[in-house]
N, C-alpha and C positions, 0 to 999 in steps of 0.2 A: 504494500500500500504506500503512495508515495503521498508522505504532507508537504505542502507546499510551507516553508520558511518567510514569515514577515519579518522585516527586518525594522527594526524601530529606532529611531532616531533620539538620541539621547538629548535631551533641553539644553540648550546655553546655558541658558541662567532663567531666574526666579521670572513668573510673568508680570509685566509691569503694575499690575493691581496690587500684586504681592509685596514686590520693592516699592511702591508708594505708601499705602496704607500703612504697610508693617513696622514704617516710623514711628516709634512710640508716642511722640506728642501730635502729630498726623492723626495715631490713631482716636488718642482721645480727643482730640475738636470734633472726626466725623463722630464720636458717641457722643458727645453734648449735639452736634447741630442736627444726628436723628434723631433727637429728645423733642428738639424746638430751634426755630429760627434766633440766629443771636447777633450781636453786634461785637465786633473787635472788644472793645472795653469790656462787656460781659465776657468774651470768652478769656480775655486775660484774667480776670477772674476768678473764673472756672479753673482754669488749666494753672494758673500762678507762673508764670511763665513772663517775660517781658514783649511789650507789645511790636516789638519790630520782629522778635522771631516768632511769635504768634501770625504777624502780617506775611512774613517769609513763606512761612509754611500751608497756608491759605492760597498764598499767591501757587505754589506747587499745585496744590488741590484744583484751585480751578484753570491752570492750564491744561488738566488733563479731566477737565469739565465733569471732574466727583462733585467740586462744591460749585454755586454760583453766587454773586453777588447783586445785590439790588440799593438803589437809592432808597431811605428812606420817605416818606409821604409825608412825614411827620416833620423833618426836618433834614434836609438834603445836604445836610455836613457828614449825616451819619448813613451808615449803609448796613443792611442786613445780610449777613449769610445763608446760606441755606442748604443741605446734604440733595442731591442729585438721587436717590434712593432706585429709582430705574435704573438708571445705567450703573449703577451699582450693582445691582441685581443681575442684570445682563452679563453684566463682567466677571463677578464670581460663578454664575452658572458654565461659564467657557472656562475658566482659568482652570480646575479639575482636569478637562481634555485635554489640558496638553500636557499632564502628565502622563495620564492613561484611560483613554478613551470608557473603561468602566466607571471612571472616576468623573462622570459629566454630569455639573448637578441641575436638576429642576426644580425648578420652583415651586416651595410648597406651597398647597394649597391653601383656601382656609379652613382654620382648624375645626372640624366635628364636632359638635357636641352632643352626648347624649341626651340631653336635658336643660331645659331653658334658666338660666340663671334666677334663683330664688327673688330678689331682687333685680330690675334691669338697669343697666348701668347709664348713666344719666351726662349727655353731652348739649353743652352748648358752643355755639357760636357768634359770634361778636363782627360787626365793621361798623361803618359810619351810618346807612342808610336802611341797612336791612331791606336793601335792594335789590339785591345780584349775590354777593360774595358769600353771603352766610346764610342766603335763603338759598342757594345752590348748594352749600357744602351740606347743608339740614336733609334738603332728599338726598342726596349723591347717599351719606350716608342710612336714611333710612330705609332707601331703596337696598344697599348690600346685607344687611342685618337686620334680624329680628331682636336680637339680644337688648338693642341700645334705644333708648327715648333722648331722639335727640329735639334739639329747639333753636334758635335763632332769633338774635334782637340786635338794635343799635342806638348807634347814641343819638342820633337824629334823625331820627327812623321816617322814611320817604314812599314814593309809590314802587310797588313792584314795576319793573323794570320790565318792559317788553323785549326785551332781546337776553331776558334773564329764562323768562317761561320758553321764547322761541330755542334757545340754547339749551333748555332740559328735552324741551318736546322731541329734540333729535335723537336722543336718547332714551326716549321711551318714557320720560316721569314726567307727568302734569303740575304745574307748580301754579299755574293760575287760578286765579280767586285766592290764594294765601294773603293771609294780612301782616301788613308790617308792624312790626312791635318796640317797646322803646324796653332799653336792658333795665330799665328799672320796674318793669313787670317781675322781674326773675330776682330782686336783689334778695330775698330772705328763701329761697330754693337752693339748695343744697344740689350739686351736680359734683360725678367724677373729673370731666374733664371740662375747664371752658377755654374754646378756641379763638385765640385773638385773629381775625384775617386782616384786620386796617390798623397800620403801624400807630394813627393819631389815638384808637382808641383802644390800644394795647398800654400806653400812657394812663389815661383815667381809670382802666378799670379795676371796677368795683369789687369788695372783697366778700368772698359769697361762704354762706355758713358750712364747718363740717371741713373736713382735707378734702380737697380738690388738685388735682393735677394742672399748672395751667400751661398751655401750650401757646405759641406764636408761628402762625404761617403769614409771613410778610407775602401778601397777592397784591399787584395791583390794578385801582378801580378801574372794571374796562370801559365805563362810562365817559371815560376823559380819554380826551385826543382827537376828537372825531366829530364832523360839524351836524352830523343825524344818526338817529339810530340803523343808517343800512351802513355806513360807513366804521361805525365801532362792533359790527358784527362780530367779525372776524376774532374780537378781543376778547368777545363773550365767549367764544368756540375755546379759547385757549385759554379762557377763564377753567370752563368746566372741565378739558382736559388735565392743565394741571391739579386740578382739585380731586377729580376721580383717581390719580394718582396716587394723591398724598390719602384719602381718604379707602384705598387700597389697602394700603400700609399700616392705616391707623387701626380698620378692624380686624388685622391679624395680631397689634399691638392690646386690644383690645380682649381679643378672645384668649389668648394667652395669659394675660390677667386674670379672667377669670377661671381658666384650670388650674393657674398657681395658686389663685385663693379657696377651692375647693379642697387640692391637696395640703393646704394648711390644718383645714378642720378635722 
């Protein structure tokens, strides 16, 4: 019987995700910025590090577009960071094959449960208008999960937004006829997580009873820039793409919580 001999080509060296990441202070920025969006001076913070090899090592990251960086809305001195968490993903599911083709990983799914958490885990969202940014990430979310009551308000809370319902409706979720809500409905509501989307009103906000996790996705409004609603289309599209993203991420962050806190009991 004759086997035919593959011949396998030994690796150079480490794959580039490997030798980036695996810099020790590299790695922990990308774990504080999959945590939450942050600004330089918080991550010096975090990391205790000084701020020019904090800035160094950011600037590494986002040439090889792990992290990106965004102006602030708030105040355009300062800028947010933010973990690329796709292509992140993308690139550790590859990096395995090119040691050894068994070793190719896929992405897990989301996680199983047998059984609907005793309590459901309780999410808000925060921007400016409660127009677009946080009444989109409210279904995006409720749409992937049953597990989560989630909610959505702002701080100067406005009309729904037609290119907000048109940008869900592409995707299957009706968001029209939702009302918009001022985050002072929600201040004595106890929630897991409240999610900042608008840099100005990650600043005010309010402190809500019970440990809460609080999270910042610096998005910007796609309602600016554009002299009509068919013109800022496009912004909305890319509104709800990056959101369904991050909102990917967060209920496998989420469901994971909850099996940890099951096996505590």
């Amino acid at each position: 019987m004759y086997v035919r001999r593959v011949r396998q080509t030994t690796p150079a060296g480490p794959p580039g995700l490997l030798a980036l990441a695996g810099h020790p202070l590299r790695w922990r920025l990308l774990g504080e910025l999959a945590r939450s969006d942050r600004q330089v001076r918080e991550l010096v913070r975090s990391v205790g590090e000084p701020q020019n090899l904090v800035s160094y090592h950011l600037a590494r990251l986002r040439a090889d577009e792990l992290v990106s960086m965004r102006r602030s809305s708030a105040d355009r001195r300062d800028a947010y960071y933010s973990v690329n968490l796709a292509r992140f993903e993308e690139r550790l599911a590859a990096m395995g094959a090119e040691l050894h083709p068994g070793l190719r990983m896929i992405p897990a799914p989301p996680v199983e449960s047998t059984r609907r958490p005793e309590v459901n885990v309780r999410v808000l969202f925060l921007c400016t208008g409660n127009s677009a940014r946080s009444q989109m990430a409210e279904a995006l979310l409720q749409h992937q999960t049953d597990t989560v009551d989630a909610f959505s308000a702002g701080s100067h809370p406005s009309r729904l937004h037609p290119n907000a319902v048109r940008a869900m409706r592409e995707r299957g979720i009706d968001i029209a006829g939702r009302r918009t809500k001022h985050l002072d409905e929600f201040v004595d509501q106890r929630f897991d997580y409240v999610v900042t989307l608008c840099d100005r009103v990650r600043e005010i906000c309010p402190e809500f009873p019970g440990p809460s996790v609080a999270m910042h996705w610096s998005t910007a409004d796609p309602s600016t820039g554009g002299e009509s609603d068919s013109t800022t289309y496009p912004a909305f599209q890319r509104t709800a793409d990056e959101l369904a993203t991050r909102i990917r991420f967060f209920v496998r962050l989420i469901d994971e919580s909850i099996l940890a806190s099951r096996k505590e009991r």
